[in-house]
MDTraj code that builds the backbone (N, CA, C; nanometers):
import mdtraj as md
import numpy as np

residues = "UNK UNK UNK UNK UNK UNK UNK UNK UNK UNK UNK UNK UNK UNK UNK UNK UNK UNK UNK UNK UNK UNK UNK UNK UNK UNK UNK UNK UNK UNK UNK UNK UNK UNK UNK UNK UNK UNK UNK UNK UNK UNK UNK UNK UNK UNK UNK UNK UNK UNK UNK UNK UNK UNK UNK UNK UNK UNK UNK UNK UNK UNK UNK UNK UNK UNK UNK UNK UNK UNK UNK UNK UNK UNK UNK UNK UNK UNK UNK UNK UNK UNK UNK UNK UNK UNK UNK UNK UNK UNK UNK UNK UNK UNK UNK UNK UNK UNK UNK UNK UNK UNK UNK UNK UNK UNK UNK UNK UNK UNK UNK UNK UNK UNK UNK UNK UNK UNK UNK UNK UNK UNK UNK UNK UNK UNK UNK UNK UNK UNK UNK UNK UNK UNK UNK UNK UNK UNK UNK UNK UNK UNK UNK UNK UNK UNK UNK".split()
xyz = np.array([
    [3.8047, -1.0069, 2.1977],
    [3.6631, -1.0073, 2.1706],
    [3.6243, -1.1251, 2.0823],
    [3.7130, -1.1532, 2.0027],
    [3.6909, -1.2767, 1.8946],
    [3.6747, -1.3752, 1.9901],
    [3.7038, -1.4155, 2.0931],
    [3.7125, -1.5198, 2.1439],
    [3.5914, -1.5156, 2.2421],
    [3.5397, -1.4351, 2.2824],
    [3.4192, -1.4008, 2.3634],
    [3.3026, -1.4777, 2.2376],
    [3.3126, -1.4183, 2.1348],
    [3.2076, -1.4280, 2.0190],
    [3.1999, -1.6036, 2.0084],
    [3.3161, -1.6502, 2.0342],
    [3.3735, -1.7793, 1.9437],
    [3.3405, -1.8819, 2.0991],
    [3.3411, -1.8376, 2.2145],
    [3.3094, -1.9087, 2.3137],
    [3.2063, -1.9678, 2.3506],
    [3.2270, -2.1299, 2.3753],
    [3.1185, -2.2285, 2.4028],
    [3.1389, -2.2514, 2.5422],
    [2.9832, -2.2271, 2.6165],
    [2.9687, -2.2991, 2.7659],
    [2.9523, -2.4503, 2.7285],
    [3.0066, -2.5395, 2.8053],
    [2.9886, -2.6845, 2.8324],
    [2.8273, -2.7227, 2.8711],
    [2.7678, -2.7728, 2.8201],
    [2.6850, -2.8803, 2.8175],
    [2.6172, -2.8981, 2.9798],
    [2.7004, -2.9516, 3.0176],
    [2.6472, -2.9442, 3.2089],
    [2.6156, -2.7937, 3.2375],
    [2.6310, -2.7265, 3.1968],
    [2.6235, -2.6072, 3.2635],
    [2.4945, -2.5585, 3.2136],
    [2.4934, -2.5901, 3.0552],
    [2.3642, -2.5709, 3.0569],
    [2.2572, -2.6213, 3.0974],
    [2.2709, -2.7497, 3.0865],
    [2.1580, -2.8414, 3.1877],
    [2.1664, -2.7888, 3.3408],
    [2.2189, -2.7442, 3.4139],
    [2.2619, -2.7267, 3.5040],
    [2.1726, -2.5619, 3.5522],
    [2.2028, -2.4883, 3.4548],
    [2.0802, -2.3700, 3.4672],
    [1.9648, -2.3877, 3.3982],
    [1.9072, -2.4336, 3.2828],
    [1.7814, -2.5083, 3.2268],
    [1.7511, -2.5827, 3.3471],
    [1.7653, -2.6652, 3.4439],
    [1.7054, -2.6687, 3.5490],
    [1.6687, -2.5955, 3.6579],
    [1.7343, -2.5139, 3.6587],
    [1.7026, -2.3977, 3.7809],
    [1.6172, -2.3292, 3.6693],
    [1.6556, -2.3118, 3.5790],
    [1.4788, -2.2274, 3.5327],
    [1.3759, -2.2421, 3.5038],
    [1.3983, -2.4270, 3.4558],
    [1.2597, -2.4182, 3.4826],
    [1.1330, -2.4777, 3.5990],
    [1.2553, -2.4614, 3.6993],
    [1.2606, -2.4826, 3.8554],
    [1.1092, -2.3543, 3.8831],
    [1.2220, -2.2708, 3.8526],
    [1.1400, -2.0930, 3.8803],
    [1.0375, -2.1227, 3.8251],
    [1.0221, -2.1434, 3.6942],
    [0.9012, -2.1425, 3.5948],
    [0.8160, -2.1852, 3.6554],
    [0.8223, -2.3229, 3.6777],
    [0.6765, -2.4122, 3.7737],
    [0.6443, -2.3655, 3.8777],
    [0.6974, -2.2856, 3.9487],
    [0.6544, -2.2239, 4.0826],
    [0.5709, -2.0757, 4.0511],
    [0.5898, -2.0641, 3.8858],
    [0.5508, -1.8967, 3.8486],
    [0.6487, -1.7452, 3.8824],
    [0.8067, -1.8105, 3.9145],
    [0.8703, -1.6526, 3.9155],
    [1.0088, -1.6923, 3.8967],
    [1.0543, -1.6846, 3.7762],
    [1.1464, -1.6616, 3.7297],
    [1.2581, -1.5376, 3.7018],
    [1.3680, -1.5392, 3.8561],
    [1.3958, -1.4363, 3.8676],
    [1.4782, -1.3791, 3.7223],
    [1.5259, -1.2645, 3.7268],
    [1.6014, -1.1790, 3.6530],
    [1.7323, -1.2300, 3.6055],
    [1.7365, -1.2885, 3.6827],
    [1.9401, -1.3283, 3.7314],
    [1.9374, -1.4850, 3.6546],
    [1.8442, -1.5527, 3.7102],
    [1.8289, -1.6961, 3.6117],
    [1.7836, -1.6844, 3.4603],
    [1.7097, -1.5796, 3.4497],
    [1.6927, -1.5731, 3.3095],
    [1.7997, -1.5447, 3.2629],
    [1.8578, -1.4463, 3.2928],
    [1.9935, -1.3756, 3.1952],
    [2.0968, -1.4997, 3.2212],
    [2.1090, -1.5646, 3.3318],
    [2.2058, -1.6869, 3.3063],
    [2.2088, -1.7887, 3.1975],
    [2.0660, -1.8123, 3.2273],
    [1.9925, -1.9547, 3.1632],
    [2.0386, -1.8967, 2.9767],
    [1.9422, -1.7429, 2.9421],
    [1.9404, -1.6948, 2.7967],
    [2.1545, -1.7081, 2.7892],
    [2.2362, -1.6417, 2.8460],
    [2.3888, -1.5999, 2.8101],
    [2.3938, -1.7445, 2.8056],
    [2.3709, -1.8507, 2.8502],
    [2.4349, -1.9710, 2.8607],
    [2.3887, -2.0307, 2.7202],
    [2.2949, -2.0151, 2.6774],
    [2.1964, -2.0722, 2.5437],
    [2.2988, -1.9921, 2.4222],
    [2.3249, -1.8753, 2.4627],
    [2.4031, -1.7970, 2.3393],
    [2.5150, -1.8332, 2.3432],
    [2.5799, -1.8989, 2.4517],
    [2.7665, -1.9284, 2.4053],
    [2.7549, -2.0755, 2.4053],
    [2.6263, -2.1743, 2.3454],
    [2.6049, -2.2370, 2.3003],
    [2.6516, -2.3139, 2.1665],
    [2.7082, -2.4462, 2.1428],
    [2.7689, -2.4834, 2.0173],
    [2.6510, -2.5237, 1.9189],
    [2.5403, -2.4936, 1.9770],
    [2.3934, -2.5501, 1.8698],
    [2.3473, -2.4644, 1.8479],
    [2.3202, -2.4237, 1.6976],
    [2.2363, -2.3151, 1.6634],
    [2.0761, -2.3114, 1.7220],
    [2.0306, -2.4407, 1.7199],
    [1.9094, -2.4206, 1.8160],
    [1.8896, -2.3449, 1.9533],
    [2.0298, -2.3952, 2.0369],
    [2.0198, -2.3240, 2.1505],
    [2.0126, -2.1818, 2.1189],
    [2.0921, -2.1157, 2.0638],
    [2.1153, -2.0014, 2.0095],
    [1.9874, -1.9484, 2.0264],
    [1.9227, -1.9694, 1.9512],
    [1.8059, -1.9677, 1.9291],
    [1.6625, -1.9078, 2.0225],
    [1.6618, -2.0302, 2.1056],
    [1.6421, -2.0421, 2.2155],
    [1.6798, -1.9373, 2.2984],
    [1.8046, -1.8898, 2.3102],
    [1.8046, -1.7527, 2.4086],
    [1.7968, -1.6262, 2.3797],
    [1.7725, -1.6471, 2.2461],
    [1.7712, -1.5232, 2.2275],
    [1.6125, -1.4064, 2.2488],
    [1.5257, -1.5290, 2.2707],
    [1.3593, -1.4309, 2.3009],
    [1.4004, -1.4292, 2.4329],
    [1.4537, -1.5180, 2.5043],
    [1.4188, -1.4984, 2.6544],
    [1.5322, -1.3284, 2.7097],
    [1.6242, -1.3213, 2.6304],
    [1.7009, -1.2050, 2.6263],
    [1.6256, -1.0786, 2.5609],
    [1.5391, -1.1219, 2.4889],
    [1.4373, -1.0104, 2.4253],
    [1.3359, -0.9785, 2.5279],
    [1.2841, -1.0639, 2.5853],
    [1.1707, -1.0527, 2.6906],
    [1.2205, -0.9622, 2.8077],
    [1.3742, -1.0315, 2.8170],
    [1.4415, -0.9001, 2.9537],
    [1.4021, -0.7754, 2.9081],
    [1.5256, -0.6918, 2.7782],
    [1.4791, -0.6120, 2.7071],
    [1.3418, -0.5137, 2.7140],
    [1.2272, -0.6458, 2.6888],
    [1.0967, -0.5879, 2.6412],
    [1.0545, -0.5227, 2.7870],
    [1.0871, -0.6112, 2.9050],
    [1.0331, -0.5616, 3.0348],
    [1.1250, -0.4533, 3.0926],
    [1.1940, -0.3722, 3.0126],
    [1.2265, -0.2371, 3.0664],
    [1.3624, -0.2522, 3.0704],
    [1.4484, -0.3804, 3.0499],
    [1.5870, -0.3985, 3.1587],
    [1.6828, -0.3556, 3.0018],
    [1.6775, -0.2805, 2.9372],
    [1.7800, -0.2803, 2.8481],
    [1.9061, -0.2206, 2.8903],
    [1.9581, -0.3407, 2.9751],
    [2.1119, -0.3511, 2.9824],
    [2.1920, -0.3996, 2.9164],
    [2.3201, -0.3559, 2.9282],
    [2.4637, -0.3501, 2.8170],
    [2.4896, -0.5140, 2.8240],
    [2.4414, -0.5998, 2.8892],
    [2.5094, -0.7179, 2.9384],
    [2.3520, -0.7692, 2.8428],
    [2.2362, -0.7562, 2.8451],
    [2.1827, -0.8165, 2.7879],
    [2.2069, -0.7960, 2.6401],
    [2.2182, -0.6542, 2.5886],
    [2.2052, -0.5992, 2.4636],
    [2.3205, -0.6912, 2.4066],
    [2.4859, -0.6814, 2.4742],
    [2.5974, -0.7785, 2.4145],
    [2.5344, -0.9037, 2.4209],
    [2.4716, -1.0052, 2.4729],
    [2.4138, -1.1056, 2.4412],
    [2.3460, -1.1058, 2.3051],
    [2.2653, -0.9989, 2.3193],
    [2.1623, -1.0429, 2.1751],
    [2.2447, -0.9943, 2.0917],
    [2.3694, -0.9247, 2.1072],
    [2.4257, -0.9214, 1.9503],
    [2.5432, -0.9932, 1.8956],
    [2.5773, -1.1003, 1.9901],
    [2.7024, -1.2048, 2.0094],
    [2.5565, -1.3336, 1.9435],
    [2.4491, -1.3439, 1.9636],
    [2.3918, -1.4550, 1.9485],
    [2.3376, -1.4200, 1.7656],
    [2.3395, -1.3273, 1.7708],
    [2.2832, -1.2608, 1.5918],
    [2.3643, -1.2978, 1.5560],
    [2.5407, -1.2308, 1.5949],
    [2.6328, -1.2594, 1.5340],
    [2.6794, -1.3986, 1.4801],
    [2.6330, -1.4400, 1.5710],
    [2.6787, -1.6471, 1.5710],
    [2.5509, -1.7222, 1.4689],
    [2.4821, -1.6964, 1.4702],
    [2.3630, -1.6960, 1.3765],
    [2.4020, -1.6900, 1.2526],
    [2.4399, -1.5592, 1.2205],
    [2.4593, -1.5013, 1.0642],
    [2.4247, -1.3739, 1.0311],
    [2.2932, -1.3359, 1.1581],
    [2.2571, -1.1875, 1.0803],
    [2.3145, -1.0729, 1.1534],
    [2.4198, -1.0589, 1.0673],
    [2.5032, -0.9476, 1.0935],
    [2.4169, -0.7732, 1.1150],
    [2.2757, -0.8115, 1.0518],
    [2.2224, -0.6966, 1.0318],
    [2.1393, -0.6597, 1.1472],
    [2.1085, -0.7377, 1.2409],
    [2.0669, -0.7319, 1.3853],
    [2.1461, -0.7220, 1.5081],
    [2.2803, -0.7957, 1.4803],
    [2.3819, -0.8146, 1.5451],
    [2.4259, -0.6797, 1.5708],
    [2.4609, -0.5791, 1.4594],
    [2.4823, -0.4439, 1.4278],
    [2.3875, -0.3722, 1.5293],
    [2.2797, -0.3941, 1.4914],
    [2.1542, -0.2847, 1.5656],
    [2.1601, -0.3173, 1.6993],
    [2.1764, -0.4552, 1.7535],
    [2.1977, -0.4875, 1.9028],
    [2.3544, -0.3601, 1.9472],
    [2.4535, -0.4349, 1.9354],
    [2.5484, -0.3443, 1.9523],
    [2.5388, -0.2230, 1.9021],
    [2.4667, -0.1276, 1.8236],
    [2.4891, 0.0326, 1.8340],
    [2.3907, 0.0687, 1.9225],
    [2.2849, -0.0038, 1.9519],
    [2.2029, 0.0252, 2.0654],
    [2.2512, 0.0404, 2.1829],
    [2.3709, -0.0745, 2.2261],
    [2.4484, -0.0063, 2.3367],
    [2.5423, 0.0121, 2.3271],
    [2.6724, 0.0477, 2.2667],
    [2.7173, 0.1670, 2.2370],
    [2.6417, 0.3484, 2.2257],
    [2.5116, 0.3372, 2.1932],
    [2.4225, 0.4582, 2.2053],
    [2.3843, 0.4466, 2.4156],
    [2.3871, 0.3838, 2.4989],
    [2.3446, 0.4065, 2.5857],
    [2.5714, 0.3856, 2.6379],
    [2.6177, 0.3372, 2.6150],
    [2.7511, 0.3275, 2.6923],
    [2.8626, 0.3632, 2.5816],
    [2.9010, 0.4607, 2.5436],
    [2.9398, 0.4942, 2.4419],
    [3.1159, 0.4557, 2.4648],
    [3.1440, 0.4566, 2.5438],
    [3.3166, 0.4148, 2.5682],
    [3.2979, 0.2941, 2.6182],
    [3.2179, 0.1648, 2.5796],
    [3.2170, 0.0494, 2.6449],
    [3.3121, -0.0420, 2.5580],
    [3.4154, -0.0480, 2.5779],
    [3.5420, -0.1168, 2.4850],
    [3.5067, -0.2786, 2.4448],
    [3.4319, -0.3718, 2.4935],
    [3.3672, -0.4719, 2.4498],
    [3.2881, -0.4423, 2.3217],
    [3.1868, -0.3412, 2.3742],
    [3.0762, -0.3278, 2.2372],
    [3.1250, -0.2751, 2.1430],
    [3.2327, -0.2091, 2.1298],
    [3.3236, -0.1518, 2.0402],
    [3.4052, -0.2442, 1.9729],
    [3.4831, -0.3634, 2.0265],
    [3.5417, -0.4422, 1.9750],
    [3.4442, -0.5747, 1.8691],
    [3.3528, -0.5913, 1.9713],
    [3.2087, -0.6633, 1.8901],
    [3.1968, -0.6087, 1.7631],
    [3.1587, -0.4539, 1.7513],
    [3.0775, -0.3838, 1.6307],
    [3.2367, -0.4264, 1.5461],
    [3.3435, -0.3694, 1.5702],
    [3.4489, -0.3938, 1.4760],
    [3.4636, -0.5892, 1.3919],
    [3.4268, -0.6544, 1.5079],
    [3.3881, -0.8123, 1.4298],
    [3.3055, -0.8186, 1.3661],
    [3.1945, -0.7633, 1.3700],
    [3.0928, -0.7451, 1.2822],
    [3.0740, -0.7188, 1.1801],
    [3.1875, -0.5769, 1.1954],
    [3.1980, -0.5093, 1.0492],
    [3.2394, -0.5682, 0.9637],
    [3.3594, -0.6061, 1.0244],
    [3.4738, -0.6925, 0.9599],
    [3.4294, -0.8239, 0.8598],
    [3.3442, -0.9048, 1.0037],
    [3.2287, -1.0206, 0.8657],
    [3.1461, -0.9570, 0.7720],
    [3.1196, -0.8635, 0.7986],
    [3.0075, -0.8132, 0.6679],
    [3.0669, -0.7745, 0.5786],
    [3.1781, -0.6721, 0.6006],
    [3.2673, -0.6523, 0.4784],
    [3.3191, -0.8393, 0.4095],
    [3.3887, -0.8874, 0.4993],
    [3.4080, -1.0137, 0.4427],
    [3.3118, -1.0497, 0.3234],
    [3.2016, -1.1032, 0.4169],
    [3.0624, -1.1437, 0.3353],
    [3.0551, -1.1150, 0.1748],
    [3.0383, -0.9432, 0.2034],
    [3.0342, -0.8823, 0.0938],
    [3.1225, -0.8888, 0.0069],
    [3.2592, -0.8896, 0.0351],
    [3.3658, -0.9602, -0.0421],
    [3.3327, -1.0503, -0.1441],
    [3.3140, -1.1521, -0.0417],
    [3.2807, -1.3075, -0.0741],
    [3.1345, -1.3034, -0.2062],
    [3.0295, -1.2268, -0.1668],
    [2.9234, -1.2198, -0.2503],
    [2.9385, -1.1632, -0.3775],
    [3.0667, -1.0441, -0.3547],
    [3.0686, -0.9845, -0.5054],
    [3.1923, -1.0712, -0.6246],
    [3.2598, -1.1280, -0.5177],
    [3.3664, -1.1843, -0.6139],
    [3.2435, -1.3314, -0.6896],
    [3.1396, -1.4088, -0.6133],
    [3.0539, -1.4878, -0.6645],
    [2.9479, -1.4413, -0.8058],
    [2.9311, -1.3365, -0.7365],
    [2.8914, -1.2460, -0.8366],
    [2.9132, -1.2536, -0.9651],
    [3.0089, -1.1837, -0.9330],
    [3.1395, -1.1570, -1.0631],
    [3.1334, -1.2491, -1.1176],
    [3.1858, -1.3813, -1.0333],
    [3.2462, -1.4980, -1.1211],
    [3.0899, -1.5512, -1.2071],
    [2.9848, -1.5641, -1.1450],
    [2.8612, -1.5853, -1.2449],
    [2.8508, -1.5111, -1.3517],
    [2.8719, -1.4297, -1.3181],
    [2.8501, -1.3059, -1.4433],
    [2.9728, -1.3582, -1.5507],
    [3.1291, -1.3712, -1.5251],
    [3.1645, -1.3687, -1.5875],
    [3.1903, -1.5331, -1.6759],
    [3.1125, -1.6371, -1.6279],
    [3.0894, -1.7487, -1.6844],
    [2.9376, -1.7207, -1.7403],
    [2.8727, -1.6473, -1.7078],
    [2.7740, -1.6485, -1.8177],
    [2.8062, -1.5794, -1.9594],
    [2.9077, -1.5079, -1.9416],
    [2.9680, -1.4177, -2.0457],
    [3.0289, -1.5254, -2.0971],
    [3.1175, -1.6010, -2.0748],
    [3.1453, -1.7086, -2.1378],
    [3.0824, -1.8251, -2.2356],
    [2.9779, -1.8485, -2.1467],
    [2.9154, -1.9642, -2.1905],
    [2.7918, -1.9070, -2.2918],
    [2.7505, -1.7481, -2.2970],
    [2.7286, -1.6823, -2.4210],
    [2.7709, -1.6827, -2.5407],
    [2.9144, -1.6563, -2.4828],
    [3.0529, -1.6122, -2.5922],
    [3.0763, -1.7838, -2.6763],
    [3.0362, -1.8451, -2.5685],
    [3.0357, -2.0205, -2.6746],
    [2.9349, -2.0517, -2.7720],
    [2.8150, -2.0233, -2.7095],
    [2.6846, -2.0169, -2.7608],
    [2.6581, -1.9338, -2.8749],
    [2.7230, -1.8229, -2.8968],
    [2.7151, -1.7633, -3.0288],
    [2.8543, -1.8327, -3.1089],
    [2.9486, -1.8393, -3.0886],
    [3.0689, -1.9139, -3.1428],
    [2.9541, -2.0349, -3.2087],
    [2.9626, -2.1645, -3.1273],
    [2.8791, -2.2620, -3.2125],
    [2.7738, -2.2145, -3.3240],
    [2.6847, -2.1328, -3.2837],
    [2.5967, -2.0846, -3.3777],
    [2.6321, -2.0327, -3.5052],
    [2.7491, -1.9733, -3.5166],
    [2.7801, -1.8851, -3.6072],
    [2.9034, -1.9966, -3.6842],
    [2.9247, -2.0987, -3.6526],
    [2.9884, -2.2421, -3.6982],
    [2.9379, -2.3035, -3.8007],
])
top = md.Topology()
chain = top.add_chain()
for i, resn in enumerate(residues, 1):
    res = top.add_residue(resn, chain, resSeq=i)
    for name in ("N", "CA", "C"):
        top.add_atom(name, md.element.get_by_symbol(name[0]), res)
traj = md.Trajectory(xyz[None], top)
C-alpha cells in the first residue's frame, strides 16, 4: 500500500489524458471514465499542484451520486500526499463504512495512522524541546539577575 500512496504517473500520461479531457470538455460531455482517469492521474502526480487539481474533479464525481471505493481511495491517497491526514482519514473510513473488508482501504487507513501518530510524535517532542529551552533560558535570565 505504501507504494500505491508513494506512486508517480509519468508526465506523458498525464498530458496524454488532460487532452482527452479537455477534448470532452469543448464538445460539453465529459464522460465518467475520463474524469476518474484524468482526476487518479493528477493524484499519483509528483506536483503538489496537480494534486490539487484532482482532487475537486474527484469531488464532483462524488457530489454527482458516484461515491465509489475507487474514487473515495483517490481522494484519500491525494489528502494523504498533501498532508491532511485529517481528510485523508474521513475519505478512507467513508469507504471502509460502504466496503468494510476492502484490504486496500484498510492498509491506507493503517498509513495514515501511522503518519499521524508519527506527526504527533514529532510535534510533542518540538514541543517539549521549546518548553524545555524556555525553561532554560529563564533559568539564565534569573541566574544573571540575581548576579
Amino acid at each position: 500500500m505504501a507504494m500505491l500512496a508513494e506512486e508517480f504517473v509519468d508526465n506523458d500520461d498525464i498530458l496524454w489524458i488532460e487532452k482527452k479531457y479537455k477534448a470532452e470538455e469543448n464538445v460539453g460531455r465529459v464522460t465518467l471514465n475520463t474524469q476518474f482517469q484524468y482526476a487518479s492521474c493528477l493524484i499519483r502526480s509528483r506536483y503538489k499542484d496537480d494534486i490539487q487539481k484532482g482532487i475537486p474533479l474527484l469531488m464532483d464525481l462524488c457530489d454527482g451520486n458516484y461515491d465509489t471505493r475507487d474514487f473515495l481511495f483517490f481522494l484519500a491517497i491525494g489528502h494523504y500526499k498533501l498532508g491532511d491526514l485529517t481528510k485523508a482519514s474521513k475519505f478512507v473510513q467513508r469507504l471502509l463504512t460502504i466496503e468494510p473488508n476492502n484490504l486496500q482501504a484498510y492498509e491506507l487507513k493503517q498509513l495514515i495512522d501511522s503518519k499521524s501518530h508519527s506527526d504527533t510524535v514529532v510535534g510533542l517532542a518540538v514541543t517539549g524541546g521549546l518548553v524545555a529551552l524556555g525553561g532554560a533560558l529563564l533559568g539564565l535570565a534569573f541566574a544573571k539577575k540575581s548576579s
